[in-house]
C-alpha positions in Angstrom: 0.0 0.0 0.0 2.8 2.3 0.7 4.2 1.4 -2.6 1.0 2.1 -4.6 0.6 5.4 -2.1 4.0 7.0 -3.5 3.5 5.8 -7.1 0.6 7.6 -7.1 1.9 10.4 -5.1 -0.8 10.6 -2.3 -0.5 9.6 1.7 -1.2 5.8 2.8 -4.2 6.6 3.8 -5.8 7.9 1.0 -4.4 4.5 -0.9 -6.7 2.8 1.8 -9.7 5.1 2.1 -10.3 4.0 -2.0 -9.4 0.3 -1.5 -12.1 0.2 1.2 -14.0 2.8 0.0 -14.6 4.7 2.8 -14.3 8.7 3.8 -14.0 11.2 1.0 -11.7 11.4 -2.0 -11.8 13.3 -4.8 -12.9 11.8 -8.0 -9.7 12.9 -9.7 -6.9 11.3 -7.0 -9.3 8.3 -6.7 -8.9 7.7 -10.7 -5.3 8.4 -9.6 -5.0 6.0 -7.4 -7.0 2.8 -9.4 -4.9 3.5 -12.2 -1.6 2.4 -10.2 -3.8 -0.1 -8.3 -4.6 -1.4 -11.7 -1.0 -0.9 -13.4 0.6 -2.7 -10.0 -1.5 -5.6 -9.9 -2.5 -4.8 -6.3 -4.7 -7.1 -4.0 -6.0 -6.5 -0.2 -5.3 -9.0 2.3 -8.4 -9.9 3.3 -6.6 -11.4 6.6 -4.6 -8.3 7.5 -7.8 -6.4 6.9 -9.8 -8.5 9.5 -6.7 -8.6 11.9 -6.9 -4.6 12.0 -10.3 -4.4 12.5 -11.7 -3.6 9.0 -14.0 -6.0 6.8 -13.4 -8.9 4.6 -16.4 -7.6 2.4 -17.0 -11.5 2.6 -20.5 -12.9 3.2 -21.0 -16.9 3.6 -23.7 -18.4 2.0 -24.7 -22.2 3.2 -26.9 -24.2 1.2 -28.1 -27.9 1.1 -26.6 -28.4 -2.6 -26.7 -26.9 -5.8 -28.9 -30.2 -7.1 -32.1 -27.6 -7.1 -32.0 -25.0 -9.1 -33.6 -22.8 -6.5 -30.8 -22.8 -4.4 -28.8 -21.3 -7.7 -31.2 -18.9 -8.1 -30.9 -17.3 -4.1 -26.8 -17.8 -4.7 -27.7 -15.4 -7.9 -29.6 -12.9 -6.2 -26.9 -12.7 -3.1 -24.3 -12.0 -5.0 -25.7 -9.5 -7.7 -26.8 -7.6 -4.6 -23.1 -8.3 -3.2 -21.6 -7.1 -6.2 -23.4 -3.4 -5.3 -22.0 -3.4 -2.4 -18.1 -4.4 -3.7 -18.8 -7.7 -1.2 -17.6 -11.6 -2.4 -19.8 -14.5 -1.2 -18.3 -18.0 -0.1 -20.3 -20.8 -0.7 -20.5 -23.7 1.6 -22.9 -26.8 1.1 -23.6 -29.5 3.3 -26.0 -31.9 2.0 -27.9 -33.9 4.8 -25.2 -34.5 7.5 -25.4 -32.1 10.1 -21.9 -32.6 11.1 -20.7 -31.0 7.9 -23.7 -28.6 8.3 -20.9 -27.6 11.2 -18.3 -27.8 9.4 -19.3 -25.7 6.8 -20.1 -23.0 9.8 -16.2 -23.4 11.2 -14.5 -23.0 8.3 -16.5 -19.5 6.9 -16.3 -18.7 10.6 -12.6 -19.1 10.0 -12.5 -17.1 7.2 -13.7 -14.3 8.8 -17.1 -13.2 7.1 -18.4 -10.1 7.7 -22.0 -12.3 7.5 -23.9 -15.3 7.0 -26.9 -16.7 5.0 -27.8 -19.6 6.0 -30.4 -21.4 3.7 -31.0 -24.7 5.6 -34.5 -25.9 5.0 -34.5 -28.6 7.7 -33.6 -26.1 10.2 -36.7 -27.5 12.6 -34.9 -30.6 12.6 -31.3 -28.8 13.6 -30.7 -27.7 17.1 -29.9 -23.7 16.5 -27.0 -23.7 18.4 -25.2 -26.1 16.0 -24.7 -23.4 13.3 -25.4 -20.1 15.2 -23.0 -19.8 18.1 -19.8 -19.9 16.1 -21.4 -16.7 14.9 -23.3 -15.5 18.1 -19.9 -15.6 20.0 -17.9 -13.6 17.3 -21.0 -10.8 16.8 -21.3 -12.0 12.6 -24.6 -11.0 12.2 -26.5 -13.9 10.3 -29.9 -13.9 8.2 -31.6 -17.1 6.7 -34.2 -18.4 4.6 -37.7 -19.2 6.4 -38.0 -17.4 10.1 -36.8 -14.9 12.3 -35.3 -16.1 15.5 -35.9 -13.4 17.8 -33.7 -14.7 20.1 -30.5 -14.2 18.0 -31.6 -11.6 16.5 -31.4 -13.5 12.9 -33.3 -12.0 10.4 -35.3 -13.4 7.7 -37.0 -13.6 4.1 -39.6 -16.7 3.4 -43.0 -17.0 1.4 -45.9 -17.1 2.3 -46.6 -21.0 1.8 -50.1 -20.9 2.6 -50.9 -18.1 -0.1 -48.6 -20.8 -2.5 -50.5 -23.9 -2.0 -53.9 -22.1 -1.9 -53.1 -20.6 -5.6 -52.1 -24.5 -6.6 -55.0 -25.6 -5.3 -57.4 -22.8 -6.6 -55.7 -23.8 -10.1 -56.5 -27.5 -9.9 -59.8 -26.7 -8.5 -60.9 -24.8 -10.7 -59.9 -26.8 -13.8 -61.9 -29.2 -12.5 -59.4 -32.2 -11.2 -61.2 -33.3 -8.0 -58.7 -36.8 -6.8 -55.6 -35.4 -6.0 -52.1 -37.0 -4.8 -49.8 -34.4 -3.4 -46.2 -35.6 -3.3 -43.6 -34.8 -1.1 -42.5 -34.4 2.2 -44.5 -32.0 4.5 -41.9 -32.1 7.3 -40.7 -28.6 7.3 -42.5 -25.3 8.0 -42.7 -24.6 4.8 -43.9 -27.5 2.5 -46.3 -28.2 5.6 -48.0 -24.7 5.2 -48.1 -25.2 1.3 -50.2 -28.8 1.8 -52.2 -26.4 4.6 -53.2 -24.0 1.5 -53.8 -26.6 -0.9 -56.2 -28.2 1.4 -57.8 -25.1 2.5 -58.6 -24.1 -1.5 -60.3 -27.2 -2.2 -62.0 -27.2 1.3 -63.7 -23.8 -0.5 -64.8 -25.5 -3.4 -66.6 -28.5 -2.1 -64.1 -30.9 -2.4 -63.7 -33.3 0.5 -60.7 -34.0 2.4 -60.6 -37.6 1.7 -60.3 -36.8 -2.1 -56.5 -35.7 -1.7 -53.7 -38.3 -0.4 -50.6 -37.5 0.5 -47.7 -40.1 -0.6 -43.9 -39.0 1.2 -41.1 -38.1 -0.7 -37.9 -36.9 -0.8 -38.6 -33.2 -2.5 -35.7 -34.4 -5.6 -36.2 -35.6 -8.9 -35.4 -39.1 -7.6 -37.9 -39.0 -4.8 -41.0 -37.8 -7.3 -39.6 -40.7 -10.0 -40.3 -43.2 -7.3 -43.3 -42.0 -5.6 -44.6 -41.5 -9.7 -44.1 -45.1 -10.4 -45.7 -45.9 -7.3 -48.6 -44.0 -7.3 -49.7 -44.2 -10.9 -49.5 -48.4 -11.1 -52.7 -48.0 -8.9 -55.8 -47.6 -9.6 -58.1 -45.5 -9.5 -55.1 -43.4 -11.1 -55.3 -39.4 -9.9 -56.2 -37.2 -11.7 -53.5 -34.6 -10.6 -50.2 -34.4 -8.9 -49.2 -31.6 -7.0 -46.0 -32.0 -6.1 -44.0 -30.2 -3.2 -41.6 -28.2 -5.3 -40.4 -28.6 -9.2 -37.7 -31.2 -9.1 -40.3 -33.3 -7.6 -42.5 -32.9 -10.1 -40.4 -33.1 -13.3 -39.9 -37.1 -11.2 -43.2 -37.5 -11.4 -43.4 -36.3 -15.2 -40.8 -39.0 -15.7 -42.2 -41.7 -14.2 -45.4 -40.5 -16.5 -43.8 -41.2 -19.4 -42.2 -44.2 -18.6 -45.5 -45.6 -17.9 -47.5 -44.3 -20.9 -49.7 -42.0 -18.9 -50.3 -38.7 -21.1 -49.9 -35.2 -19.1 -52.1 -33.6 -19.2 -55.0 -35.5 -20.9 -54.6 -38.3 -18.0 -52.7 -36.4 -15.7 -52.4 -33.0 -14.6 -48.7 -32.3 -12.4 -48.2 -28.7 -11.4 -45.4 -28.1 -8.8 -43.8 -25.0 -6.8 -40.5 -22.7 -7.1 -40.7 -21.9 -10.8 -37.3 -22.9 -11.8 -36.6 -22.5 -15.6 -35.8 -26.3 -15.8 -39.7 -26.0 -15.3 -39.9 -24.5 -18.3 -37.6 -27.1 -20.3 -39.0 -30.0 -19.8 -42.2 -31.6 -21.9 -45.0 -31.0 -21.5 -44.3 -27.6 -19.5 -44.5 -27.7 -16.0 -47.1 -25.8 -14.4 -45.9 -24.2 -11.2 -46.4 -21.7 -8.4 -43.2 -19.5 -9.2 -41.5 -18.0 -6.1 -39.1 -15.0 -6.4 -35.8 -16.6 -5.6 -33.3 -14.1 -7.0 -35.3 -11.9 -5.2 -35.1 -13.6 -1.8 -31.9 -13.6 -2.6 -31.7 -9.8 -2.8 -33.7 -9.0 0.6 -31.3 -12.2 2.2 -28.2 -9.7 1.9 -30.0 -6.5 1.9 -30.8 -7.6 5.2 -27.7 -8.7 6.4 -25.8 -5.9 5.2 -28.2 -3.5 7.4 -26.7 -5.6 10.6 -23.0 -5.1 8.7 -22.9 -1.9 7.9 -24.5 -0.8 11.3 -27.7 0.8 9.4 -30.2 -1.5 12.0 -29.1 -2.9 15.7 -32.7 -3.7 16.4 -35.0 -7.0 16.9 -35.5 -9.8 14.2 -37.0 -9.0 11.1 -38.5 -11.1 9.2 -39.8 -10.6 5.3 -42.3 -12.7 3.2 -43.0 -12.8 -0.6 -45.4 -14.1 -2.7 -45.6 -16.9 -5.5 -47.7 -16.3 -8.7 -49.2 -19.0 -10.8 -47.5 -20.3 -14.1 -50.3 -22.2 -15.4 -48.5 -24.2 -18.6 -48.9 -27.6 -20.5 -48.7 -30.1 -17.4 -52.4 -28.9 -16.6 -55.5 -28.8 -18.4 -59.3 -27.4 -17.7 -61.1 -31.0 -17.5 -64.2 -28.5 -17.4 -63.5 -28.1 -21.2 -62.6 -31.5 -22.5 -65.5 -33.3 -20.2 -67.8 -30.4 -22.1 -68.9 -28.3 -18.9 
Protein backbone atom coordinates (compact mmCIF):
# COMPACT_ATOMS: atom_id res chain seq x y z
CA UNK A 1 0.00 0.00 0.00
CA UNK A 2 2.78 2.27 0.71
CA UNK A 3 4.21 1.37 -2.63
CA UNK A 4 0.99 2.11 -4.57
CA UNK A 5 0.62 5.40 -2.13
CA UNK A 6 4.05 7.02 -3.55
CA UNK A 7 3.47 5.76 -7.09
CA UNK A 8 0.60 7.65 -7.14
CA UNK A 9 1.86 10.37 -5.14
CA UNK A 10 -0.77 10.62 -2.34
CA UNK A 11 -0.47 9.59 1.74
CA UNK A 12 -1.18 5.80 2.81
CA UNK A 13 -4.19 6.56 3.81
CA UNK A 14 -5.78 7.88 1.00
CA UNK A 15 -4.39 4.50 -0.93
CA UNK A 16 -6.74 2.80 1.77
CA UNK A 17 -9.73 5.12 2.10
CA UNK A 18 -10.32 3.96 -2.04
CA UNK A 19 -9.38 0.34 -1.55
CA UNK A 20 -12.06 0.22 1.16
CA UNK A 21 -13.99 2.83 -0.04
CA UNK A 22 -14.59 4.66 2.79
CA UNK A 23 -14.34 8.69 3.83
CA UNK A 24 -13.98 11.19 1.02
CA UNK A 25 -11.72 11.39 -1.95
CA UNK A 26 -11.83 13.31 -4.83
CA UNK A 27 -12.92 11.84 -8.04
CA UNK A 28 -9.67 12.87 -9.73
CA UNK A 29 -6.92 11.34 -7.01
CA UNK A 30 -9.34 8.28 -6.72
CA UNK A 31 -8.90 7.67 -10.65
CA UNK A 32 -5.34 8.35 -9.60
CA UNK A 33 -5.02 5.98 -7.44
CA UNK A 34 -6.95 2.76 -9.39
CA UNK A 35 -4.93 3.49 -12.19
CA UNK A 36 -1.60 2.37 -10.23
CA UNK A 37 -3.78 -0.13 -8.28
CA UNK A 38 -4.61 -1.40 -11.71
CA UNK A 39 -1.02 -0.92 -13.44
CA UNK A 40 0.62 -2.68 -10.02
CA UNK A 41 -1.55 -5.62 -9.86
CA UNK A 42 -2.51 -4.81 -6.31
CA UNK A 43 -4.66 -7.15 -4.04
CA UNK A 44 -5.99 -6.52 -0.22
CA UNK A 45 -5.25 -9.02 2.26
CA UNK A 46 -8.42 -9.85 3.28
CA UNK A 47 -6.56 -11.35 6.62
CA UNK A 48 -4.65 -8.32 7.48
CA UNK A 49 -7.82 -6.44 6.86
CA UNK A 50 -9.81 -8.51 9.46
CA UNK A 51 -6.71 -8.64 11.88
CA UNK A 52 -6.93 -4.63 11.99
CA UNK A 53 -10.27 -4.35 12.46
CA UNK A 54 -11.67 -3.59 8.96
CA UNK A 55 -14.00 -5.95 6.78
CA UNK A 56 -13.40 -8.91 4.56
CA UNK A 57 -16.38 -7.64 2.38
CA UNK A 58 -17.02 -11.50 2.57
CA UNK A 59 -20.49 -12.93 3.16
CA UNK A 60 -21.03 -16.88 3.59
CA UNK A 61 -23.67 -18.42 2.03
CA UNK A 62 -24.73 -22.17 3.22
CA UNK A 63 -26.88 -24.22 1.15
CA UNK A 64 -28.06 -27.86 1.06
CA UNK A 65 -26.63 -28.42 -2.55
CA UNK A 66 -26.72 -26.86 -5.80
CA UNK A 67 -28.89 -30.24 -7.09
CA UNK A 68 -32.15 -27.64 -7.12
CA UNK A 69 -32.01 -24.99 -9.12
CA UNK A 70 -33.62 -22.77 -6.47
CA UNK A 71 -30.84 -22.85 -4.42
CA UNK A 72 -28.80 -21.27 -7.65
CA UNK A 73 -31.18 -18.91 -8.15
CA UNK A 74 -30.89 -17.31 -4.13
CA UNK A 75 -26.80 -17.76 -4.72
CA UNK A 76 -27.66 -15.40 -7.89
CA UNK A 77 -29.65 -12.87 -6.20
CA UNK A 78 -26.93 -12.71 -3.07
CA UNK A 79 -24.29 -12.05 -5.01
CA UNK A 80 -25.73 -9.54 -7.73
CA UNK A 81 -26.79 -7.64 -4.63
CA UNK A 82 -23.12 -8.32 -3.17
CA UNK A 83 -21.62 -7.13 -6.18
CA UNK A 84 -23.38 -3.37 -5.34
CA UNK A 85 -22.05 -3.41 -2.38
CA UNK A 86 -18.14 -4.35 -3.66
CA UNK A 87 -18.76 -7.73 -1.15
CA UNK A 88 -17.61 -11.63 -2.36
CA UNK A 89 -19.76 -14.51 -1.24
CA UNK A 90 -18.26 -17.97 -0.11
CA UNK A 91 -20.25 -20.78 -0.71
CA UNK A 92 -20.53 -23.72 1.58
CA UNK A 93 -22.88 -26.83 1.10
CA UNK A 94 -23.61 -29.54 3.25
CA UNK A 95 -25.99 -31.90 1.97
CA UNK A 96 -27.92 -33.89 4.79
CA UNK A 97 -25.25 -34.47 7.49
CA UNK A 98 -25.44 -32.14 10.12
CA UNK A 99 -21.86 -32.62 11.06
CA UNK A 100 -20.72 -31.01 7.86
CA UNK A 101 -23.66 -28.59 8.33
CA UNK A 102 -20.88 -27.55 11.24
CA UNK A 103 -18.29 -27.84 9.38
CA UNK A 104 -19.34 -25.70 6.83
CA UNK A 105 -20.07 -23.02 9.75
CA UNK A 106 -16.23 -23.40 11.20
CA UNK A 107 -14.53 -23.03 8.25
CA UNK A 108 -16.50 -19.53 6.93
CA UNK A 109 -16.29 -18.74 10.61
CA UNK A 110 -12.60 -19.09 10.05
CA UNK A 111 -12.46 -17.08 7.24
CA UNK A 112 -13.70 -14.30 8.78
CA UNK A 113 -17.09 -13.15 7.07
CA UNK A 114 -18.40 -10.14 7.72
CA UNK A 115 -21.95 -12.29 7.55
CA UNK A 116 -23.89 -15.31 6.97
CA UNK A 117 -26.90 -16.66 5.03
CA UNK A 118 -27.77 -19.62 6.02
CA UNK A 119 -30.39 -21.38 3.69
CA UNK A 120 -31.00 -24.72 5.59
CA UNK A 121 -34.52 -25.93 5.02
CA UNK A 122 -34.51 -28.63 7.73
CA UNK A 123 -33.61 -26.05 10.18
CA UNK A 124 -36.72 -27.49 12.61
CA UNK A 125 -34.95 -30.65 12.61
CA UNK A 126 -31.35 -28.83 13.61
CA UNK A 127 -30.72 -27.71 17.07
CA UNK A 128 -29.89 -23.74 16.48
CA UNK A 129 -26.96 -23.65 18.44
CA UNK A 130 -25.21 -26.08 16.00
CA UNK A 131 -24.71 -23.36 13.29
CA UNK A 132 -25.40 -20.11 15.21
CA UNK A 133 -22.97 -19.75 18.12
CA UNK A 134 -19.84 -19.92 16.10
CA UNK A 135 -21.36 -16.68 14.86
CA UNK A 136 -23.29 -15.52 18.08
CA UNK A 137 -19.92 -15.64 20.00
CA UNK A 138 -17.92 -13.55 17.31
CA UNK A 139 -21.02 -10.81 16.81
CA UNK A 140 -21.33 -12.03 12.57
CA UNK A 141 -24.64 -10.99 12.21
CA UNK A 142 -26.53 -13.89 10.33
CA UNK A 143 -29.86 -13.87 8.25
CA UNK A 144 -31.57 -17.14 6.68
CA UNK A 145 -34.24 -18.45 4.59
CA UNK A 146 -37.67 -19.18 6.44
CA UNK A 147 -37.97 -17.41 10.07
CA UNK A 148 -36.84 -14.93 12.32
CA UNK A 149 -35.27 -16.12 15.47
CA UNK A 150 -35.89 -13.43 17.77
CA UNK A 151 -33.69 -14.72 20.13
CA UNK A 152 -30.46 -14.20 18.04
CA UNK A 153 -31.64 -11.62 16.47
CA UNK A 154 -31.35 -13.52 12.85
CA UNK A 155 -33.28 -11.99 10.44
CA UNK A 156 -35.33 -13.39 7.73
CA UNK A 157 -37.03 -13.62 4.14
CA UNK A 158 -39.62 -16.68 3.41
CA UNK A 159 -42.97 -17.04 1.41
CA UNK A 160 -45.93 -17.08 2.29
CA UNK A 161 -46.65 -20.97 1.83
CA UNK A 162 -50.12 -20.86 2.59
CA UNK A 163 -50.92 -18.08 -0.10
CA UNK A 164 -48.56 -20.79 -2.49
CA UNK A 165 -50.51 -23.87 -2.04
CA UNK A 166 -53.92 -22.09 -1.91
CA UNK A 167 -53.07 -20.63 -5.60
CA UNK A 168 -52.15 -24.50 -6.59
CA UNK A 169 -55.05 -25.64 -5.32
CA UNK A 170 -57.43 -22.82 -6.64
CA UNK A 171 -55.65 -23.84 -10.05
CA UNK A 172 -56.51 -27.48 -9.89
CA UNK A 173 -59.75 -26.75 -8.54
CA UNK A 174 -60.91 -24.81 -10.73
CA UNK A 175 -59.88 -26.77 -13.82
CA UNK A 176 -61.92 -29.22 -12.52
CA UNK A 177 -59.42 -32.16 -11.19
CA UNK A 178 -61.16 -33.33 -8.00
CA UNK A 179 -58.66 -36.76 -6.79
CA UNK A 180 -55.58 -35.41 -6.02
CA UNK A 181 -52.09 -36.99 -4.78
CA UNK A 182 -49.81 -34.38 -3.40
CA UNK A 183 -46.21 -35.63 -3.32
CA UNK A 184 -43.58 -34.78 -1.07
CA UNK A 185 -42.47 -34.39 2.24
CA UNK A 186 -44.46 -31.97 4.50
CA UNK A 187 -41.85 -32.11 7.28
CA UNK A 188 -40.73 -28.64 7.28
CA UNK A 189 -42.46 -25.25 8.00
CA UNK A 190 -42.70 -24.62 4.79
CA UNK A 191 -43.87 -27.52 2.47
CA UNK A 192 -46.34 -28.24 5.64
CA UNK A 193 -48.00 -24.73 5.21
CA UNK A 194 -48.05 -25.16 1.26
CA UNK A 195 -50.18 -28.77 1.81
CA UNK A 196 -52.16 -26.43 4.60
CA UNK A 197 -53.19 -23.96 1.54
CA UNK A 198 -53.80 -26.57 -0.90
CA UNK A 199 -56.19 -28.18 1.38
CA UNK A 200 -57.81 -25.12 2.47
CA UNK A 201 -58.62 -24.05 -1.47
CA UNK A 202 -60.29 -27.24 -2.24
CA UNK A 203 -62.03 -27.24 1.26
CA UNK A 204 -63.67 -23.76 -0.48
CA UNK A 205 -64.81 -25.54 -3.41
CA UNK A 206 -66.60 -28.49 -2.06
CA UNK A 207 -64.11 -30.88 -2.44
CA UNK A 208 -63.74 -33.27 0.47
CA UNK A 209 -60.69 -33.95 2.37
CA UNK A 210 -60.64 -37.58 1.71
CA UNK A 211 -60.33 -36.84 -2.15
CA UNK A 212 -56.50 -35.67 -1.67
CA UNK A 213 -53.70 -38.27 -0.40
CA UNK A 214 -50.60 -37.53 0.46
CA UNK A 215 -47.73 -40.06 -0.61
CA UNK A 216 -43.92 -39.02 1.21
CA UNK A 217 -41.11 -38.10 -0.66
CA UNK A 218 -37.86 -36.95 -0.80
CA UNK A 219 -38.57 -33.23 -2.46
CA UNK A 220 -35.66 -34.39 -5.60
CA UNK A 221 -36.21 -35.60 -8.95
CA UNK A 222 -35.42 -39.12 -7.60
CA UNK A 223 -37.87 -38.96 -4.78
CA UNK A 224 -41.00 -37.82 -7.32
CA UNK A 225 -39.63 -40.73 -10.01
CA UNK A 226 -40.34 -43.17 -7.26
CA UNK A 227 -43.30 -41.99 -5.58
CA UNK A 228 -44.59 -41.51 -9.73
CA UNK A 229 -44.14 -45.05 -10.45
CA UNK A 230 -45.66 -45.95 -7.30
CA UNK A 231 -48.63 -43.99 -7.30
CA UNK A 232 -49.66 -44.16 -10.91
CA UNK A 233 -49.49 -48.38 -11.11
CA UNK A 234 -52.65 -48.04 -8.92
CA UNK A 235 -55.82 -47.60 -9.57
CA UNK A 236 -58.12 -45.52 -9.50
CA UNK A 237 -55.11 -43.37 -11.12
CA UNK A 238 -55.26 -39.41 -9.91
CA UNK A 239 -56.20 -37.16 -11.74
CA UNK A 240 -53.46 -34.60 -10.62
CA UNK A 241 -50.20 -34.44 -8.91
CA UNK A 242 -49.16 -31.64 -7.04
CA UNK A 243 -46.00 -31.96 -6.08
CA UNK A 244 -44.04 -30.18 -3.25
CA UNK A 245 -41.63 -28.23 -5.26
CA UNK A 246 -40.37 -28.59 -9.22
CA UNK A 247 -37.71 -31.22 -9.12
CA UNK A 248 -40.28 -33.32 -7.60
CA UNK A 249 -42.52 -32.91 -10.10
CA UNK A 250 -40.40 -33.15 -13.28
CA UNK A 251 -39.91 -37.08 -11.21
CA UNK A 252 -43.22 -37.45 -11.38
CA UNK A 253 -43.38 -36.28 -15.21
CA UNK A 254 -40.81 -38.98 -15.75
CA UNK A 255 -42.23 -41.72 -14.16
CA UNK A 256 -45.44 -40.53 -16.45
CA UNK A 257 -43.77 -41.17 -19.41
CA UNK A 258 -42.21 -44.22 -18.61
CA UNK A 259 -45.55 -45.58 -17.89
CA UNK A 260 -47.46 -44.30 -20.85
CA UNK A 261 -49.66 -42.00 -18.92
CA UNK A 262 -50.35 -38.70 -21.15
CA UNK A 263 -49.86 -35.16 -19.07
CA UNK A 264 -52.06 -33.63 -19.21
CA UNK A 265 -54.95 -35.54 -20.87
CA UNK A 266 -54.59 -38.26 -18.02
CA UNK A 267 -52.72 -36.36 -15.65
CA UNK A 268 -52.40 -32.98 -14.60
CA UNK A 269 -48.72 -32.33 -12.41
CA UNK A 270 -48.22 -28.73 -11.36
CA UNK A 271 -45.35 -28.15 -8.82
CA UNK A 272 -43.82 -25.03 -6.84
CA UNK A 273 -40.50 -22.73 -7.09
CA UNK A 274 -40.69 -21.87 -10.77
CA UNK A 275 -37.28 -22.90 -11.77
CA UNK A 276 -36.60 -22.45 -15.58
CA UNK A 277 -35.77 -26.33 -15.81
CA UNK A 278 -39.68 -25.98 -15.32
CA UNK A 279 -39.94 -24.45 -18.32
CA UNK A 280 -37.60 -27.05 -20.28
CA UNK A 281 -38.99 -30.00 -19.76
CA UNK A 282 -42.18 -31.61 -21.88
CA UNK A 283 -44.99 -31.00 -21.50
CA UNK A 284 -44.28 -27.58 -19.48
CA UNK A 285 -44.54 -27.66 -16.04
CA UNK A 286 -47.13 -25.77 -14.45
CA UNK A 287 -45.90 -24.15 -11.25
CA UNK A 288 -46.43 -21.74 -8.36
CA UNK A 289 -43.15 -19.52 -9.18
CA UNK A 290 -41.46 -18.02 -6.10
CA UNK A 291 -39.13 -14.97 -6.42
CA UNK A 292 -35.76 -16.64 -5.63
CA UNK A 293 -33.29 -14.07 -7.01
CA UNK A 294 -35.27 -11.86 -5.25
CA UNK A 295 -35.06 -13.55 -1.81
CA UNK A 296 -31.94 -13.59 -2.59
CA UNK A 297 -31.66 -9.83 -2.79
CA UNK A 298 -33.74 -8.96 0.58
CA UNK A 299 -31.34 -12.16 2.24
CA UNK A 300 -28.24 -9.69 1.90
CA UNK A 301 -30.03 -6.54 1.86
CA UNK A 302 -30.77 -7.62 5.21
CA UNK A 303 -27.70 -8.70 6.41
CA UNK A 304 -25.82 -5.88 5.19
CA UNK A 305 -28.21 -3.48 7.41
CA UNK A 306 -26.66 -5.65 10.65
CA UNK A 307 -22.96 -5.11 8.70
CA UNK A 308 -22.93 -1.88 7.92
CA UNK A 309 -24.53 -0.78 11.28
CA UNK A 310 -27.70 0.85 9.44
CA UNK A 311 -30.24 -1.47 11.95
CA UNK A 312 -29.05 -2.87 15.66
CA UNK A 313 -32.74 -3.74 16.37
CA UNK A 314 -35.00 -6.98 16.92
CA UNK A 315 -35.50 -9.76 14.19
CA UNK A 316 -37.01 -9.01 11.14
CA UNK A 317 -38.49 -11.15 9.17
CA UNK A 318 -39.76 -10.56 5.25
CA UNK A 319 -42.32 -12.75 3.25
CA UNK A 320 -43.02 -12.77 -0.64
CA UNK A 321 -45.41 -14.09 -2.70
CA UNK A 322 -45.61 -16.85 -5.47
CA UNK A 323 -47.73 -16.31 -8.72
CA UNK A 324 -49.19 -18.98 -10.76
CA UNK A 325 -47.54 -20.31 -14.13
CA UNK A 326 -50.35 -22.22 -15.43
CA UNK A 327 -48.55 -24.20 -18.58
CA UNK A 328 -48.93 -27.55 -20.53
CA UNK A 329 -48.69 -30.07 -17.41
CA UNK A 330 -52.41 -28.86 -16.62
CA UNK A 331 -55.49 -28.82 -18.39
CA UNK A 332 -59.33 -27.39 -17.70
CA UNK A 333 -61.12 -30.99 -17.53
CA UNK A 334 -64.16 -28.52 -17.42
CA UNK A 335 -63.50 -28.14 -21.25
CA UNK A 336 -62.60 -31.55 -22.46
CA UNK A 337 -65.52 -33.29 -20.25
CA UNK A 338 -67.84 -30.35 -22.05
CA UNK A 339 -68.86 -28.30 -18.90
Amino acid sequence: MADVARAAGVSPATVSRVINRSGYVKARTRAQVENVLRASGFVPSLAARALGGGRTQLVGLIVPDVDNPVYLDILKGVNEACRERHYNVVLGQYGEDESIIRESVLHLASLNVDGIILSIPEFHRVDPRLYILPFVSHRIPIVQTGYAVPEFRIDAVGENAEQTGRLAGEHLARSGYERIAVVGSTENPFTRGRMEGFRSAFREFGVPAESIQLFDAELTVAGGHAAGIALLAREPLPDAVFALNDVTAIGVLMAARELGIDVPGRLGVIGVDGIQLGTLVQPRLSTVALPTLEIGRKLFELLYDRVSGVYDGEARGLHVDGRLCARQSTVSLNTIRGK
